[in-house]
VOLUMLO-411554 format. One line per 10 residues: number of its first residue (from 0); for each residue x, y, z of N, C-alpha, C. Coordinates in nm, 4 decimals, always signed. Atoms other than C-alpha are relative to their C-alpha. Example, Ala and Ser with C-alpha at 12.3 -4.5 7.8 and 13.67 -1.06 7.14 Angstrom:
<nodes>
0	+0.0890 -0.1190 +0.0000 +1.2300 -0.4500 +0.7800 +0.0900 +0.1200 +0.0000  -0.0820 -0.1190 -0.0060 +1.3670 -0.1060 +0.7140 -0.0770 +0.1090 +0.0730 .
</nodes>
This chain:
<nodes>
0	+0.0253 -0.1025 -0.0991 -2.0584 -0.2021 +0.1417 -0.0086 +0.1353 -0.0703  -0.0308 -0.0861 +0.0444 -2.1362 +0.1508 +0.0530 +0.0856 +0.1055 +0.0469  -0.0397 -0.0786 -0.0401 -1.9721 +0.4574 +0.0776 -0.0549 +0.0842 +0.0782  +0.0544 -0.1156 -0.0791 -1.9903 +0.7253 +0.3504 -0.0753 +0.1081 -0.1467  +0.0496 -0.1387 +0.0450 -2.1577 +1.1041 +0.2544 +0.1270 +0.0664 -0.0425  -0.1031 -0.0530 +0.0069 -1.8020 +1.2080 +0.3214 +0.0544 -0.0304 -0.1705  -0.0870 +0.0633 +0.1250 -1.6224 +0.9767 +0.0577 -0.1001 +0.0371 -0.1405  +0.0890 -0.0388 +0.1477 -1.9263 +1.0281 -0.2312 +0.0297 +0.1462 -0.0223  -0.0113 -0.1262 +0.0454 -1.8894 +1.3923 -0.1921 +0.1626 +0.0520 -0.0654  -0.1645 +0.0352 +0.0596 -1.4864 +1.3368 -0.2303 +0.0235 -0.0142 -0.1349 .
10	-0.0326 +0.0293 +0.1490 -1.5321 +1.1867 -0.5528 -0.0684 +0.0562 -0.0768  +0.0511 -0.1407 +0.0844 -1.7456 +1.4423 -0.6672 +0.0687 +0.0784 -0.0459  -0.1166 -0.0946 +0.0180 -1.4991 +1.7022 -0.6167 +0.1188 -0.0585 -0.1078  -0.1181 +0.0682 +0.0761 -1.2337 +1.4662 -0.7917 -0.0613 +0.0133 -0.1746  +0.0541 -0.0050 +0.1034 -1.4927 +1.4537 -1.0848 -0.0747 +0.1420 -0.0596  +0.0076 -0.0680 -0.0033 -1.5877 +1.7462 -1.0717 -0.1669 +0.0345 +0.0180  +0.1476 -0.0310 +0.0314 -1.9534 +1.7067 -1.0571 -0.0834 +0.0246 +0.1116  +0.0714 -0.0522 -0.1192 -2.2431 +1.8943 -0.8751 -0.1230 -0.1515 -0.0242  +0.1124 +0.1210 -0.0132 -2.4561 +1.6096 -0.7225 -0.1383 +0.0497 +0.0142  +0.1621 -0.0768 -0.0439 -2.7805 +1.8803 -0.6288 -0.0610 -0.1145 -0.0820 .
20	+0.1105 +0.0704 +0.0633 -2.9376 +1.7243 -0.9608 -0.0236 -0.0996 +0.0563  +0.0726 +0.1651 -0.0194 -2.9084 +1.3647 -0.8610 -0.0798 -0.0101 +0.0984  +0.0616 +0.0228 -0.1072 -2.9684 +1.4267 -0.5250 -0.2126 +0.0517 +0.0486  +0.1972 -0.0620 +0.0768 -3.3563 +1.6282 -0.6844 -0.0390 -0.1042 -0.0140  +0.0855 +0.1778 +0.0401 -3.4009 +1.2667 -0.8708 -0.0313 -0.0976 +0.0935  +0.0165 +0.0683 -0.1049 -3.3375 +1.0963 -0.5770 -0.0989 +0.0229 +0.1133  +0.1579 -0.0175 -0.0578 -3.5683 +1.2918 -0.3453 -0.1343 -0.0350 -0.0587  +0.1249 -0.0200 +0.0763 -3.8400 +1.2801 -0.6070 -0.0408 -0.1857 -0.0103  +0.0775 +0.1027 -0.0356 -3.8528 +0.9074 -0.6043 +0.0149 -0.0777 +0.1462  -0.0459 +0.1051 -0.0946 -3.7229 +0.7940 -0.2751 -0.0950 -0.0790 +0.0720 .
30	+0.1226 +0.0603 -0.0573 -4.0467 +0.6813 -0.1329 -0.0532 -0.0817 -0.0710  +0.0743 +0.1060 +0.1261 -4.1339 +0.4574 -0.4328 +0.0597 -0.1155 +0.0309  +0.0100 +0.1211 +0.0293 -4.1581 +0.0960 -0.4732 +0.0739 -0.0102 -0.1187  -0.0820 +0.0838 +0.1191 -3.8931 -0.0381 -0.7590 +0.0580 +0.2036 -0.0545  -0.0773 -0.1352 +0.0313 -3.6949 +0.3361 -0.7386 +0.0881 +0.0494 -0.1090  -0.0963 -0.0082 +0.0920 -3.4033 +0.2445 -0.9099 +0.0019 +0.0678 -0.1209  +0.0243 -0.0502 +0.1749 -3.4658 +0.2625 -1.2739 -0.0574 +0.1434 +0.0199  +0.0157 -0.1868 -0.0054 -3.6544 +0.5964 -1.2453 +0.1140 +0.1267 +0.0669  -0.1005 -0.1101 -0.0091 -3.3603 +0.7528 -1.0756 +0.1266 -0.0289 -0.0750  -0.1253 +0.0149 +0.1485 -3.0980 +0.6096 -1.3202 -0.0305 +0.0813 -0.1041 .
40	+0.0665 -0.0250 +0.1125 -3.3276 +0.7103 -1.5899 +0.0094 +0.1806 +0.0333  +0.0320 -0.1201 -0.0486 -3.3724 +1.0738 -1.4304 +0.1297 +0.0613 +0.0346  -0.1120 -0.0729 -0.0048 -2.9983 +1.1226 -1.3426 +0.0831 +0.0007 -0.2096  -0.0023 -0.0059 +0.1097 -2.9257 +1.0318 -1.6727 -0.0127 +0.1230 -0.0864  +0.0379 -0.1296 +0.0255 -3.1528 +1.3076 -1.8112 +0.0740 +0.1215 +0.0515  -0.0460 -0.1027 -0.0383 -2.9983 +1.5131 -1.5946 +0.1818 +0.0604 -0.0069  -0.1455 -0.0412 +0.0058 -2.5963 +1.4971 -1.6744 -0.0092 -0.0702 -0.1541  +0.0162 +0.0763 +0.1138 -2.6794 +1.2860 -1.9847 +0.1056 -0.1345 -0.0298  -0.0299 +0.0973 -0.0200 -2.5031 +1.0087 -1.8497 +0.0337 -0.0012 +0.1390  -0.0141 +0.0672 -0.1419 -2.4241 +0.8221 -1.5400 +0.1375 +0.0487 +0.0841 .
50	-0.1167 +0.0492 -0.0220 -2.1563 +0.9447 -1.3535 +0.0734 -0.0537 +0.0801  -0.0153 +0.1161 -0.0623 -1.9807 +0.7376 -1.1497 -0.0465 +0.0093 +0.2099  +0.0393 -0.0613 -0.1401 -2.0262 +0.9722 -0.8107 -0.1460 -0.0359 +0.0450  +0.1558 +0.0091 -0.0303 -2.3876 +0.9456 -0.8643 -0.0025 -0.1499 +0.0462  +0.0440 +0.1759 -0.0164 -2.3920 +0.5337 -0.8497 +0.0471 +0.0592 +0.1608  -0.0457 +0.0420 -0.1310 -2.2305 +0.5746 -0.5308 -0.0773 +0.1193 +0.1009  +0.1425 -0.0582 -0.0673 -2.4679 +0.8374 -0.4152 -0.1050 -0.0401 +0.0055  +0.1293 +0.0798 -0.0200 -2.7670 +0.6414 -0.5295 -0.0154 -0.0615 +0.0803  +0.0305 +0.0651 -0.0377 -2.6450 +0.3801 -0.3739 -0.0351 -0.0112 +0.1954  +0.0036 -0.0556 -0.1638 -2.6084 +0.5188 -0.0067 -0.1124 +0.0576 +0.0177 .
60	+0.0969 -0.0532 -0.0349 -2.9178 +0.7123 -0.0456 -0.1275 -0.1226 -0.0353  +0.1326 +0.0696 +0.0218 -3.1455 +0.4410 -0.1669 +0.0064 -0.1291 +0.0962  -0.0392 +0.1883 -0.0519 -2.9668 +0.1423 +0.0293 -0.0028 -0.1207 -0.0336  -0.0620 +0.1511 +0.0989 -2.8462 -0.0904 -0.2013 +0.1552 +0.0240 -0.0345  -0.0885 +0.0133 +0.0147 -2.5543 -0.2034 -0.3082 +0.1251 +0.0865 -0.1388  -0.0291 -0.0919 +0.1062 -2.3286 -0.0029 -0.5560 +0.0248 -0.1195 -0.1179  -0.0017 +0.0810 +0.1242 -2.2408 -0.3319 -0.7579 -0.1470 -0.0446 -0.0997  +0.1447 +0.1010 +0.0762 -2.6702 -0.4290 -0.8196 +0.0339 +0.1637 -0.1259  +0.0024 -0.0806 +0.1397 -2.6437 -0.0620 -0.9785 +0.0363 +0.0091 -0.0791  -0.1111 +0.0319 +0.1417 -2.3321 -0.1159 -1.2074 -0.0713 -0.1315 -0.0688 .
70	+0.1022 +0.0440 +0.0702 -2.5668 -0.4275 -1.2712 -0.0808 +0.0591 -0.1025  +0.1104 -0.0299 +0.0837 -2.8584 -0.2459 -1.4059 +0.0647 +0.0646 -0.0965  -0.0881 -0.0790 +0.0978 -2.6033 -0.0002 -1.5847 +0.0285 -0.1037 -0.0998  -0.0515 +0.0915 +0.1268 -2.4279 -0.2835 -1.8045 -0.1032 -0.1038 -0.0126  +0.1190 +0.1399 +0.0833 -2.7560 -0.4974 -1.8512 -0.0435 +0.0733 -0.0900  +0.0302 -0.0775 +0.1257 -2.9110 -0.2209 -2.0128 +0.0148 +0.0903 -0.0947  -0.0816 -0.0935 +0.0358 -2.8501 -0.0606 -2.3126 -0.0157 +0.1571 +0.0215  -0.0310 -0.1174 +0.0117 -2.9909 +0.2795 -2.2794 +0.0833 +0.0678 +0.1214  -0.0277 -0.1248 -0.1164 -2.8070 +0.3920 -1.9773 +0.2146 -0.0080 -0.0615  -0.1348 -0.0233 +0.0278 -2.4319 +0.5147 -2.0530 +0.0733 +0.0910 +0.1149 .
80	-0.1102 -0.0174 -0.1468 -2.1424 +0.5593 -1.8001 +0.1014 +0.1115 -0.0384  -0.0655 -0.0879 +0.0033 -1.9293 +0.8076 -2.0055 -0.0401 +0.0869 -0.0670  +0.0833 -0.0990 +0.1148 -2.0181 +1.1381 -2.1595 -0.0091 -0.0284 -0.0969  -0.0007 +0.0737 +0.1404 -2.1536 +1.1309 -2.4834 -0.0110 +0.1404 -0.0094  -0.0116 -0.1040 +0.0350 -2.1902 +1.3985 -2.7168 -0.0967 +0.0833 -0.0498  +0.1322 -0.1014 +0.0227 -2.4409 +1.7162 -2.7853 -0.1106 -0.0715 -0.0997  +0.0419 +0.0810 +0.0937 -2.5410 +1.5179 -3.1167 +0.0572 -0.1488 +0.0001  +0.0080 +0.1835 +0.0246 -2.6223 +1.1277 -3.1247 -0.0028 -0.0003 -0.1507  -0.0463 +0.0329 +0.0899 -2.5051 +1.0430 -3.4492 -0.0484 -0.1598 -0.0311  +0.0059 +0.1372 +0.0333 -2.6786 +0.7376 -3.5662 +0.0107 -0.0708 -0.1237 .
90	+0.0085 +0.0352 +0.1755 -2.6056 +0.5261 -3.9069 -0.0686 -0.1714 +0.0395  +0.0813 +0.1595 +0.0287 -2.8302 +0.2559 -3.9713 +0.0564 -0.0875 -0.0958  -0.0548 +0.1544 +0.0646 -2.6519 -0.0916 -4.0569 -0.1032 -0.0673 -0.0278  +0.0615 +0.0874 +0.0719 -2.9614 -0.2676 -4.1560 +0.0036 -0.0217 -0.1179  -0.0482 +0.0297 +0.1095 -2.9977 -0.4585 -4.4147 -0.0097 +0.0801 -0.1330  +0.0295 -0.1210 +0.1001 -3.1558 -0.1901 -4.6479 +0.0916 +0.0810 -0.0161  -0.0663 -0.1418 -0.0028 -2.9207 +0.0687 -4.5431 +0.1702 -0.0735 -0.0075  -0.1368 +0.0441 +0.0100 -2.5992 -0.1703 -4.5372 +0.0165 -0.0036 -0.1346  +0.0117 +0.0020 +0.1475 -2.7047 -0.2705 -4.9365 +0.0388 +0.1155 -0.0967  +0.0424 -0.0870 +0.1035 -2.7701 +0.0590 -5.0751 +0.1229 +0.1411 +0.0985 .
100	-0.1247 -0.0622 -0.0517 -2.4123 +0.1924 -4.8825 +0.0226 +0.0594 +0.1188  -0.0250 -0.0455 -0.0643 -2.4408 +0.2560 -4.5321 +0.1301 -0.0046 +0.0720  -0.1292 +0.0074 -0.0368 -2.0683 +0.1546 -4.4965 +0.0476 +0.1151 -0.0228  -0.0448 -0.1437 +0.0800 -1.9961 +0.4591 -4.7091 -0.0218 +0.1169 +0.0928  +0.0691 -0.1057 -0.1010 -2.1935 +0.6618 -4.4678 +0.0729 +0.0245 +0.1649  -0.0331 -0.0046 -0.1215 -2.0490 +0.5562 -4.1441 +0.1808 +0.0554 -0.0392  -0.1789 -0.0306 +0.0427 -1.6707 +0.6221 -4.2858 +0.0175 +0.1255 -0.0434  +0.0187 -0.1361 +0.0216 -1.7945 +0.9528 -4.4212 +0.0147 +0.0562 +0.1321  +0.0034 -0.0109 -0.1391 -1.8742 +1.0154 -4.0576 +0.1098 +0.0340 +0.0334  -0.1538 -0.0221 -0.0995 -1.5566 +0.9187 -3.8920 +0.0545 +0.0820 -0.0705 .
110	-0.1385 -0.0778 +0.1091 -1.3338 +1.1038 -4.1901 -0.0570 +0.1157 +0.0195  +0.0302 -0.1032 -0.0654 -1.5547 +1.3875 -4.0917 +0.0460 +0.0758 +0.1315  -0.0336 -0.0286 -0.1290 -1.5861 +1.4147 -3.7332 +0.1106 -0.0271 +0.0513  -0.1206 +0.0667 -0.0917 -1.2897 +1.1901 -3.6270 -0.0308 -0.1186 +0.0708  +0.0438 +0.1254 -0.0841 -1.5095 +0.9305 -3.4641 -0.0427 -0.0918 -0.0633  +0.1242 +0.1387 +0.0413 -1.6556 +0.5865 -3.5310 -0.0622 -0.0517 +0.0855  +0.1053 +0.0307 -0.0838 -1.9027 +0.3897 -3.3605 +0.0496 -0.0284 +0.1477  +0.0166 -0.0120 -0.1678 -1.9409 +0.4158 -2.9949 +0.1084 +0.0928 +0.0472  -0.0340 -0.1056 +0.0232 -1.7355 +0.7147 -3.0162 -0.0278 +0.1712 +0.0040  +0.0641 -0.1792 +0.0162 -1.7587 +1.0735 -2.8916 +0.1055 +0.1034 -0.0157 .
120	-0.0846 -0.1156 +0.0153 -1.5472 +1.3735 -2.9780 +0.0527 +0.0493 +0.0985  -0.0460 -0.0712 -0.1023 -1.3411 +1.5493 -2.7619 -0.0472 +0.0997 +0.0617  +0.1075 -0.1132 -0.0919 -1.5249 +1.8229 -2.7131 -0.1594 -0.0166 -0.0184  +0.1099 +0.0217 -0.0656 -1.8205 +1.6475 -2.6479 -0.1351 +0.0341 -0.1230  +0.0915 -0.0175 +0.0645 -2.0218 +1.7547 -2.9715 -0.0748 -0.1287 -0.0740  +0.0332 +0.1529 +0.0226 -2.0734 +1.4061 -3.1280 +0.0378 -0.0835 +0.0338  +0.0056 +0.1387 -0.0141 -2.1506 +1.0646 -3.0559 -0.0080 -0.0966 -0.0831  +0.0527 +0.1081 +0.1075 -2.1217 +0.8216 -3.3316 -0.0506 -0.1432 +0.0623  +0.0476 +0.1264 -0.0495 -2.3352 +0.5206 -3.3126 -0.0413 -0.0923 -0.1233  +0.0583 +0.0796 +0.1158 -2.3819 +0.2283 -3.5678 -0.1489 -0.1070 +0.0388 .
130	+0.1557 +0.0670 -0.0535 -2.7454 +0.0763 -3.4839 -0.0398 -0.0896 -0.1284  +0.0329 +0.0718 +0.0897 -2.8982 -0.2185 -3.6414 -0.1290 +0.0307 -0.0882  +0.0903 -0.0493 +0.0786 -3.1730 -0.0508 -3.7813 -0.0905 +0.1007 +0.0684  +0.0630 -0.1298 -0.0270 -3.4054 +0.2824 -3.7500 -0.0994 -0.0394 -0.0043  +0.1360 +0.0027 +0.0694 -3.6985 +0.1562 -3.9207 -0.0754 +0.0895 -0.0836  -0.0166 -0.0911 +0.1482 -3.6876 +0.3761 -4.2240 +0.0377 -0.0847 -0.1001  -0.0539 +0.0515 +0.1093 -3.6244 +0.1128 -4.4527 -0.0036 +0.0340 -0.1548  +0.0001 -0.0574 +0.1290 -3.7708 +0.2828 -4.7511 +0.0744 +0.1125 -0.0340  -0.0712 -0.1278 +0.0323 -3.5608 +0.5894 -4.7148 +0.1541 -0.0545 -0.0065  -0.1439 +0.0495 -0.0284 -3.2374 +0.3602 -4.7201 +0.1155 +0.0779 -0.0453 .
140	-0.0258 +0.0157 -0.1502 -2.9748 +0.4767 -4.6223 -0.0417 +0.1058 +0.0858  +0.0302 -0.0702 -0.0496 -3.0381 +0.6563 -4.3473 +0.0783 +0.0133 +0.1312  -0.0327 -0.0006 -0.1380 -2.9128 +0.8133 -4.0501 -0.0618 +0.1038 +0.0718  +0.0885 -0.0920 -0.0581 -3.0307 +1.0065 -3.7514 +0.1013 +0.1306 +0.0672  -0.1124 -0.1078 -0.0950 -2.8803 +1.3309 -3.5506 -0.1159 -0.0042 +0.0941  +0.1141 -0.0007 -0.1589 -3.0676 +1.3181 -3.1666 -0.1532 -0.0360 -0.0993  +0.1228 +0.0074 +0.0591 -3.4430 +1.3131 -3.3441 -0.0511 +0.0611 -0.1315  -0.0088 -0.0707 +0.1385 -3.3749 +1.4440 -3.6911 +0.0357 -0.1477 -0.0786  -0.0539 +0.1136 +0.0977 -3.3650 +1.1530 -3.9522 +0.0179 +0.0756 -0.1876  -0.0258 -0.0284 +0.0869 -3.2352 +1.1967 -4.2686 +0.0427 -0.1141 -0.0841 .
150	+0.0185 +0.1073 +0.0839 -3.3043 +0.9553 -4.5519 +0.0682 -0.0277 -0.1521  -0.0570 -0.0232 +0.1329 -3.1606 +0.8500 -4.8934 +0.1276 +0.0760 -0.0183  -0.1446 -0.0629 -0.0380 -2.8395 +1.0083 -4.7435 +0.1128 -0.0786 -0.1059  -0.1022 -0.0377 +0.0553 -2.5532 +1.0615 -4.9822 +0.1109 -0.0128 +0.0606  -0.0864 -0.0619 -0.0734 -2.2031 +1.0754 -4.8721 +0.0186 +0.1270 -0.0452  -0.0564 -0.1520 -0.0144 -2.1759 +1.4528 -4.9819 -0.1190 +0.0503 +0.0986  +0.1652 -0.0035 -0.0389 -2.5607 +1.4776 -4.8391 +0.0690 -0.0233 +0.1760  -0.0562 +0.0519 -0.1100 -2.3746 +1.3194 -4.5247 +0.0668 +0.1252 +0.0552  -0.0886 -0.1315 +0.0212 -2.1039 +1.5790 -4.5257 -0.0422 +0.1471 +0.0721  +0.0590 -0.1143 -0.0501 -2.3245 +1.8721 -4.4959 -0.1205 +0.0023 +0.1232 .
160	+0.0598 +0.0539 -0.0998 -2.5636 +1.7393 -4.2334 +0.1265 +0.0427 +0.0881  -0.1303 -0.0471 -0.1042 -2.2418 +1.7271 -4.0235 +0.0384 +0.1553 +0.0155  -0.0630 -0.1538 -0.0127 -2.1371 +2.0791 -4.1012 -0.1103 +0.0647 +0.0960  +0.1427 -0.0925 -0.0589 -2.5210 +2.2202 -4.0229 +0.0619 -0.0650 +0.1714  -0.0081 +0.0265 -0.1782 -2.4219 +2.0615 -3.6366 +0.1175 +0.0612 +0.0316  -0.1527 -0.0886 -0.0529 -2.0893 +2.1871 -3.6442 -0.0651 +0.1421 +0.0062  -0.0473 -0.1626 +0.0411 -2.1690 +2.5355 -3.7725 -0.1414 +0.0187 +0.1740  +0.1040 -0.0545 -0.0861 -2.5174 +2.5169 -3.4586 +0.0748 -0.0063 +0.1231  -0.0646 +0.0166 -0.1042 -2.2226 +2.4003 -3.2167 -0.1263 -0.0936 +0.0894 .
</nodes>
């Protein structure tokens, strides 16, 4: 069963979050055929993850169930349920980049930031993520920050990458 207007807006307040955006994504597709995904995908964008008020707003405004949405949430991977952080932090474990020391790389990381994989900082600036591969294999190792790749990475090379995000906040 879903929740009232009352109770979603309740747990807003508890979470603290303004629903306007979702409720933009949600106008913008509500008249569509197979809605869902585009307003997951679109609240997403818009808090940069799911949060839990919204499922239960979707689900009252689109009329479905709040469990099919926690469905689509844990089937797929890109959608995420708890904040993540300003910078996606990715280290590529493939096999290229595991060989030629991306263990080294991801441990640089954590001993850096504080985090390891699937891991975000407290204040929200990084996300570490260990991924099975980038597809950079010739630049092994490699890792990414949001859409910045950086190849043939070093752990001191590592190091300062991190700082340049610290010092841009």
């Amino acid at each position: 069963m879903t929740e009232t207007a009352e109770q979603v807006e309740e747990q807003a307040v508890e979470e603290e979050i303004d629903l306007t955006a979702a409720n933009m994504v949600i106008d913008k597709y509500l008249d569509m055929n197979g809605n869902l995904m585009p307003v997951l995908q679109g609240i997403q964008e818009e808090y940069g993850y799911i949060p839990e008020a919204t499922v239960h707003l979707t689900a009252e405004r689109l009329n479905v169930y709040a469990s099919q949405i926690y469905g689509v949430l844990t089937f797929y991977a890109q959608f995420h349920m708890k904040p993540r952080g300003k910078y996606i932090v990715r280290v590529c474990m493939g096999t290229a980049c595991h060989v030629k020391g991306a263990g080294r790389i991801g441990d640089a990381i954590k001993d850096h930031i504080g985090v390891g994989h699937a891991e975000t900082t407290e204040d929200l600036l990084f996300t570490a993520e260990y991924v099975a591969c980038i597809g950079a294999c010739g630049m092994a190792p490699v890792i990414m920050v949001n859409d910045a790749t950086y190849g043939s990475i070093s752990v001191q090379k590592t190091v300062e990458v991190m700082d340049k995000y610290i010092e841009m906040g």
